[in-house]
Residue, then its C-alpha position, 0 to 999 in steps of 0.5 A: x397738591x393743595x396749591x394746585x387744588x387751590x389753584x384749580x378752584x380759584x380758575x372756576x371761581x374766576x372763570x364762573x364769574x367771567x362767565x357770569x358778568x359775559x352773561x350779562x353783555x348783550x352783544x351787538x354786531x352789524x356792518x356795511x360793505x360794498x364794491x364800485x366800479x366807475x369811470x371818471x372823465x375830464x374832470x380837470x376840466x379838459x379833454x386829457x383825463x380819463x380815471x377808472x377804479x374798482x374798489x372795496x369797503x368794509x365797515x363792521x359794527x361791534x357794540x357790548x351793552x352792559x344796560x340800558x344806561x351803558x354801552x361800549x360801541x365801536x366801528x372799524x373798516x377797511x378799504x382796498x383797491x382792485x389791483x393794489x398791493x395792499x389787499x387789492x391783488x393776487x394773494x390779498x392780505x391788505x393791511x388796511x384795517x382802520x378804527x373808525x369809532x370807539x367810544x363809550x357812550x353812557x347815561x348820567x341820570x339825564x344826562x347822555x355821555x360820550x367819550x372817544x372816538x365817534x361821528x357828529x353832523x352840525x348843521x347837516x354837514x355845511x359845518x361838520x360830518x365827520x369822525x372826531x375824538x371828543x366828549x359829547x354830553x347831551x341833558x335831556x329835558x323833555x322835549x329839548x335836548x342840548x348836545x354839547x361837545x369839545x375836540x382837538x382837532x390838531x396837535x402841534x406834538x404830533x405833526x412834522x414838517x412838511x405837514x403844517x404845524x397846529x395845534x387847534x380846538x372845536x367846541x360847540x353846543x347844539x340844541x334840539x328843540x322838538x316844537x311839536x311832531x311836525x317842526x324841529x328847530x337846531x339851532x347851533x354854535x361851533x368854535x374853532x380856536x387855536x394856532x396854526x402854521x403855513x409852511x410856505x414854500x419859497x423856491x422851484x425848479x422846472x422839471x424835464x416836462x416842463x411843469x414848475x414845482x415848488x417846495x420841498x421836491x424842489x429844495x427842502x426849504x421852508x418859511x412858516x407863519x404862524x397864526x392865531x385862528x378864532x373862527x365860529x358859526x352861529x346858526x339854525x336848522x329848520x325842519x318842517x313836515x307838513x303831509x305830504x310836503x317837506x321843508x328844510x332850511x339852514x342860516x348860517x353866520x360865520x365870523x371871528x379871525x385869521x391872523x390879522x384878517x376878519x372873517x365875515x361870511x355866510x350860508x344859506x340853504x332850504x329845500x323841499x320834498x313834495x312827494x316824487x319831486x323835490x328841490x333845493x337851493x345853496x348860497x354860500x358866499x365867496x370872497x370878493x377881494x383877495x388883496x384886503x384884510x377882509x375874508x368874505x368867503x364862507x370859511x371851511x370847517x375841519x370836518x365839513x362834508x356835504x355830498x350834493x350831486x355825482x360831479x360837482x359834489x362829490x356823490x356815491x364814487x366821491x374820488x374828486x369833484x370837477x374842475x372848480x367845483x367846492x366838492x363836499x367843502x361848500x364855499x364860494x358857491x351858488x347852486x339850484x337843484x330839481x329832480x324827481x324819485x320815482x318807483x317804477x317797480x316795487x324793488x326799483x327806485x329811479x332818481x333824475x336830478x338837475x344841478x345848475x352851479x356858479x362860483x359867485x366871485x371870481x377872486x377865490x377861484x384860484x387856479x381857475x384859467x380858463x375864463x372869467x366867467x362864474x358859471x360852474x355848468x348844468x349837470x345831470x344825474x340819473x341813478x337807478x337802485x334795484x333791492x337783488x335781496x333783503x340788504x342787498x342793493x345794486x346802484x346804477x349811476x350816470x352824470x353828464x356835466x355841460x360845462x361852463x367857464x369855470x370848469x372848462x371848455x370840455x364836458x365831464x361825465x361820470x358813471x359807474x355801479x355799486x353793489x352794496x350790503x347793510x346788516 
């Protein structure tokens, strides 16, 4: 009988004190969902594709605060497709949840760390938006402070044939320089290092259609070469307030190695919000010459997404880019954009954009046939976005491509509508 009176006071004594240290954590909770329709035509360029899809996105946000000093955050998703078998049709149960985010984040006197899993944004995305496993530490000094991070990108231990074998690291430092209230200056340098192998596939067979396909569908024969990578990114961001005109630019140098070949690139951009109108121009350099050792074209980093417009740059549906177009991976390309944002109504935004882009050498556009011609095509976009309620938003989208050479002999258009929630 003593044991178990023991015992029942050591539960209350161990319960009080979880109770007391729950106490403690301030709890945190938010999220993100949404569901899109669209449709997607002739965004292979020719008049033979038609895409359509209805889907669903949840994001939910959880984050236990121990102090000012300390907290535990996390996110996590899940996605389904309407009609799918894995949450999208009769009877749901997808089994789609995902962990987006985990990671410790924690204050050293002024010194900022984080450990885990966790999102970054270098040079507004032309070098990284992503999620990575990482340790970020960020010193604070007064009106400057210096993120700096390491993560593995890939690991040779847990990849299989056919999927490239590498084993690759990123690291970088970013500081933030507040000049005053009105300019902020990032500058930035990121390094990509490590090895990596191509699987190269070295025979094909013609399927009953006609259509040639290699690799591993043909005769599970391989030939890898592997590589040392050596390939940084130096450069800027420049962010200027000057009521009510906005200036942003980016400068960025990108150098170093692949294998025996010599990287030597750039990217350029800048733009400015002037109210209700505002625009902005993207070079990034392509590659002039595939049969020299040299790589002229701006190198994609692992991680690198910025969404520039609905066809050629992905936008809010984000399935694909056009025929030819670099999507959210800008490479080899020269874009200028103009477009107006106007509030007719008080919970009524409207968005027109003009995007006019080009490829500028013809070498790296690769599986481009339908001409030699540069010139990806003029598009336009107009998205309308109405506030139903607190939180709850309804995007209207519509985008026409007037296609040039480089996408395809038909036009492409895009539309669709989105219904989301923040909380």
């Amino acid at each position: 009988m003593k044991k178990i009176i023991a015992s029942t006071v050591g539960l209350l004594i161990a319960g009080g004190m979880v109770a007391t240290n729950a106490s403690a954590v301030e709890n945190l909770f938010g999220g993100y969902w949404r569901t899109r329709a669209f449709v997607q035509d002739n965004f292979d360029g020719l008049d033979s594709s038609s895409y359509d899809r209805i889907d669903n996105r949840t994001r939910l946000y959880y984050t236990a605060k121990f102090s000012d000093d300390f907290k535990f955050v996390n996110k996590f998703e899940f996605n389904s497709n309407w009609g799918d078998d894995d949450g999208g049709d009769i009877g749901a149960d997808g089994n789609t949840w995902r962990v987006k985010n985990s990671y410790a984040d924690f204050n050293l006197g002024p010194v900022n760390a984080k450990v885990g899993i966790m999102g970054a944004v270098i040079a507004r995305g032309f070098i990284f938006d992503d999620d990575f496993s990482a340790v970020m530490l960020t010193p604070g000094m007064g009106s400057v402070k210096v993120p700096m991070f390491y993560s593995r990108v890939d690991d040779d231990k847990f990849s299989d044939i056919p999927t490239p074998n590498t084993d690759r690291d990123l690291l970088g430092i970013m500081p933030v320089i507040n000049i005053n209230d009105n300019v902020v200056v990032n500058p930035y340098f990121v390094y990509l290092t490590g090895t990596t192998e191509d699987v190269l596939l070295t025979s094909s067979i013609s399927l009953t259609d006609g259509t040639e396909v290699w690799g591993p569908i043909a005769t599970n024969t391989y030939y890898s070469d592997t590589y040392d990578v050596d390939v940084w990114y130096l450069g800027s961001d420049f962010d200027i307030k000057l009521d009510p005109v906005s200036l942003w630019a980016s400068l960025i140098y990108n150098g170093g190695t692949i294998g025996d070949y010599d990287v030597s690139a750039f990217l350029l951009a800048g733009g400015v919000d002037a109210g209700i109108v505002h625009g902005a121009i993207i070079y990034a350099s392509g590659d002039d010459n595939d049969a020299d050792t040299d790589i002229n074209g701006f190198v994609s980093a692992p991680g690198q997404s910025y969404y520039w417009s609905e066809i050629m740059g992905l936008g809010i549906f984000d399935n694909r880019a056009s025929a030819g177009a670099p999507g959210n991976a800008i490479s080899n390309c020269f874009v200028a954009t103009a477009g107006v944002t106007v509030k007719p109504v008080d919970k009524l935004t409207l968005n027109f954009d003009a995007y006019w882009a080009a490829a500028n050498e013809n070498a790296a556009l690769g599986t481009s046939t339908f001409d030699s011609e540069n010139e990806l095509g003029l598009e336009l976009d107009l998205k309308a976005t109405y506030a139903l309620m607190d939180n709850l938003n309804l995007d209207v989208v519509f985008a026409y491509l007037l296609s040039g050479d480089a996408t395809g002999p038909e036009d492409v258009m895009e539309g669709g509508a989105r219904l989301s929630l923040s909380f």
